[in-house]
C-alpha positions as CSV (number, residue, x, y, z in Angstrom):
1,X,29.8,-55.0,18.4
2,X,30.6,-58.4,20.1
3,X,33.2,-59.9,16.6
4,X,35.9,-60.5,18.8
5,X,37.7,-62.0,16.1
6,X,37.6,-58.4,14.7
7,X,38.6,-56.7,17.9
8,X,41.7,-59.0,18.3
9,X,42.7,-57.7,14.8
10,X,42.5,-54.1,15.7
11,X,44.2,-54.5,19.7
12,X,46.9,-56.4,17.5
13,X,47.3,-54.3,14.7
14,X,47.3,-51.1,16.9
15,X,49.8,-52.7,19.4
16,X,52.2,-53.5,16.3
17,X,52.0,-49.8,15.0
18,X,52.4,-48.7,18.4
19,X,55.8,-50.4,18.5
20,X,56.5,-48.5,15.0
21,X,56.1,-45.4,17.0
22,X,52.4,-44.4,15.9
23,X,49.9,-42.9,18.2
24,X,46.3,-43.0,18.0
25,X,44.9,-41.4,21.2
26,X,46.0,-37.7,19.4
27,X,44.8,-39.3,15.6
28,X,41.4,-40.5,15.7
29,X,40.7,-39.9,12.1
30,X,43.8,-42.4,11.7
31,X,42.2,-44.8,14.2
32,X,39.0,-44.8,12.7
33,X,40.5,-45.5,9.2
34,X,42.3,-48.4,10.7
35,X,39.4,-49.5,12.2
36,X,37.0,-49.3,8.9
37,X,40.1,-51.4,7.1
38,X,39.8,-54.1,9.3
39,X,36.0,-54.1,9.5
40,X,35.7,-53.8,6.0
41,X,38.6,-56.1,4.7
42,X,40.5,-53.4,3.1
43,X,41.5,-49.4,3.1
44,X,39.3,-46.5,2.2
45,X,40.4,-45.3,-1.2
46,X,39.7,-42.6,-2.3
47,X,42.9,-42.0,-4.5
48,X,46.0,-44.3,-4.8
49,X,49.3,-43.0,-4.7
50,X,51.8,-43.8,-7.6
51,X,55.0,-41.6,-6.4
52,X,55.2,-38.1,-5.0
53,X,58.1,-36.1,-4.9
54,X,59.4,-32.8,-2.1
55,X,61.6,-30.6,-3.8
56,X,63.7,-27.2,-1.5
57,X,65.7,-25.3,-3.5
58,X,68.0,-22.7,-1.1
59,X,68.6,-19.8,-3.5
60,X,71.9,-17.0,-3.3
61,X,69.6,-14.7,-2.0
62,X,69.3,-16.8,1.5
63,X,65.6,-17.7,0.4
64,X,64.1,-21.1,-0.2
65,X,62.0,-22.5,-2.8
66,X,59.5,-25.4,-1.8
67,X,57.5,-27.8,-4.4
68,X,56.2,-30.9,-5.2
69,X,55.0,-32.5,-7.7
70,X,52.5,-35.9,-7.4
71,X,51.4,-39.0,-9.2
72,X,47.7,-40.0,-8.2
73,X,45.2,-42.7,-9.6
74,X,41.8,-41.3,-8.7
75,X,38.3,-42.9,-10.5
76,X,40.6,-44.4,-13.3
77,X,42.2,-41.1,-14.2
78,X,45.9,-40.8,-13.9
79,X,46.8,-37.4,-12.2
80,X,50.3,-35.4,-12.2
81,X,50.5,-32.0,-9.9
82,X,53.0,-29.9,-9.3
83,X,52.2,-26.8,-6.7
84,X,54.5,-24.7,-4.5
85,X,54.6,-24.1,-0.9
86,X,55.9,-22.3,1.7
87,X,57.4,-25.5,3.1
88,X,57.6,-29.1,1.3
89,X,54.4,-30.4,3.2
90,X,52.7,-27.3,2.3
91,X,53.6,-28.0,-1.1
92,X,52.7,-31.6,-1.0
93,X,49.0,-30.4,0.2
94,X,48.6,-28.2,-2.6
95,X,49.9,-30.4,-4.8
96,X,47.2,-32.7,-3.8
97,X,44.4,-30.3,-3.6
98,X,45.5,-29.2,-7.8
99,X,45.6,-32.5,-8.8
100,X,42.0,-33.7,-6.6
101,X,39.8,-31.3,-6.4
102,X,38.5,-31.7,-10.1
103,X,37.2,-34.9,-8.7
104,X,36.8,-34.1,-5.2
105,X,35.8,-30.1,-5.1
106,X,34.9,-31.1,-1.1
107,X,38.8,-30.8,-0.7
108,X,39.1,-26.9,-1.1
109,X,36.9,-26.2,2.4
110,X,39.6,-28.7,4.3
111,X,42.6,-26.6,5.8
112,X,45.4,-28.1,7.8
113,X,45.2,-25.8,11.2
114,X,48.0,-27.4,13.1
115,X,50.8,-29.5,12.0
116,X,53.5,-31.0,14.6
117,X,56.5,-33.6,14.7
118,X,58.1,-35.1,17.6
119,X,61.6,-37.0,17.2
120,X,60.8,-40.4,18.6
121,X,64.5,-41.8,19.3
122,X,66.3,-38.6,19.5
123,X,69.8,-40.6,20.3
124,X,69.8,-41.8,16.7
125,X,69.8,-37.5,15.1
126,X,69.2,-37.3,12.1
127,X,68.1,-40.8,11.7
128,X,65.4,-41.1,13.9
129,X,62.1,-42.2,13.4
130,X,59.6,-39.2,13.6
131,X,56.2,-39.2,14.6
132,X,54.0,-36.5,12.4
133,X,50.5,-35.5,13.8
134,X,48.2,-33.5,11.3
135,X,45.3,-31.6,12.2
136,X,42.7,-31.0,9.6
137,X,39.2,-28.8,9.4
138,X,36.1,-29.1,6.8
139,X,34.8,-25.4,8.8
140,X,32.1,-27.6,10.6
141,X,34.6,-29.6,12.4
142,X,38.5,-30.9,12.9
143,X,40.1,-34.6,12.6
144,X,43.9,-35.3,13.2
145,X,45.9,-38.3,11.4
146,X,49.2,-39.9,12.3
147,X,52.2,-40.6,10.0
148,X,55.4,-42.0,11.0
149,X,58.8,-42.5,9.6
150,X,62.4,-42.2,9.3
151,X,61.8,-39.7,6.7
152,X,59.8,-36.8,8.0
153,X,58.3,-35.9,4.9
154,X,57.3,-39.3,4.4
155,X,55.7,-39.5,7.6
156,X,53.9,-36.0,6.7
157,X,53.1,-37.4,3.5
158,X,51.0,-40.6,5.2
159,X,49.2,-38.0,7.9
160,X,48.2,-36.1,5.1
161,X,46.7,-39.0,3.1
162,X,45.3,-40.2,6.2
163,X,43.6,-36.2,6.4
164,X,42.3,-36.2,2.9
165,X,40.6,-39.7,3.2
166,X,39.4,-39.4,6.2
167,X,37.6,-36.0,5.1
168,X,36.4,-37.4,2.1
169,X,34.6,-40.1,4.5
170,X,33.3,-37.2,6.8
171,X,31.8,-36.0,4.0
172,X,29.8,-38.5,2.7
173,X,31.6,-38.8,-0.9
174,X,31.9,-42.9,-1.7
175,X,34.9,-44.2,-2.2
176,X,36.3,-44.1,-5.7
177,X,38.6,-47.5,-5.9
């Protein structure tokens, strides 16, 4: 519409994530959460996140073992979930999906169909900030979400939060906090 008071919000908040290395012309589920937040006067919340956790275990036999475990707040309830993976953000997903979909059954038709991280300041190694992109599908359609980070399982961790919120929006559920 024609709040241009809102619009200078949004050109300013994007240009100040930008800087942070975020990208929103690949993560328009992102974008459009950023721009319901700033409409709205706060974030779509669907759950709150208290602490999560990514655990690998490398093993004698040259294998690995991936889980997490999370710490949700969803319609009052406090929720701890552990799940494995075949990866740490696999595990974090299904730890997310065991703890959620109680509350949210809507959760087991999403499926993350592509998931990709580019080193942002690759002179920096190990340290550098990394940009995660997440792409997500309900079967009737797909959404991608940003996360970025020092920490790229952090950064995985806010594109996947990003995905489950902004899925739970596509699909009409309200907003539980």
């Amino acid at each position: 519409g024609g709040d241009r008071a809102l619009v200078a919000r949004v050109v300013e908040r994007v240009k100040e994530r930008e800087l942070q290395g975020y990208t929103y012309e690949a993560a328009d589920a992102s974008f459009e959460l950023l721009l319901r937040e700033e409409a709205e006067g706060r974030p779509r919340r669907y759950f709150r996140t208290e602490s999560w956790r990514a655990i690998v275990e490398d093993r004698p036999d040259g294998t690995h073992a991936n889980e997490a475990t999370v710490k949700l707040w969803a319609k009052g309830e406090r929720i701890v979930a552990t799940a494995e993976g075949n990866g740490p953000v696999n595990a974090l997903d299904r730890a997310i999906r065991v703890g959620l979909e109680r509350i949210y059954p809507q959760l087991a038709k999403f499926e993350l169909i592509d998931y990709k991280v580019r080193i942002l300041e690759g002179r920096h190694g190990t340290e550098s900030t990394t940009r995660v992109l997440v792409t997500t599908s309900d079967g009737n359609g797909e959404w991608s979400t940003v996360g970025v980070g020092t920490n790229v399982i952090a950064a995985s961790w806010q594109a996947l939060e990003d995905a489950f919120t902004y899925g739970l929006l596509r699909a009409g559920i309200d907003p539980a906090e």
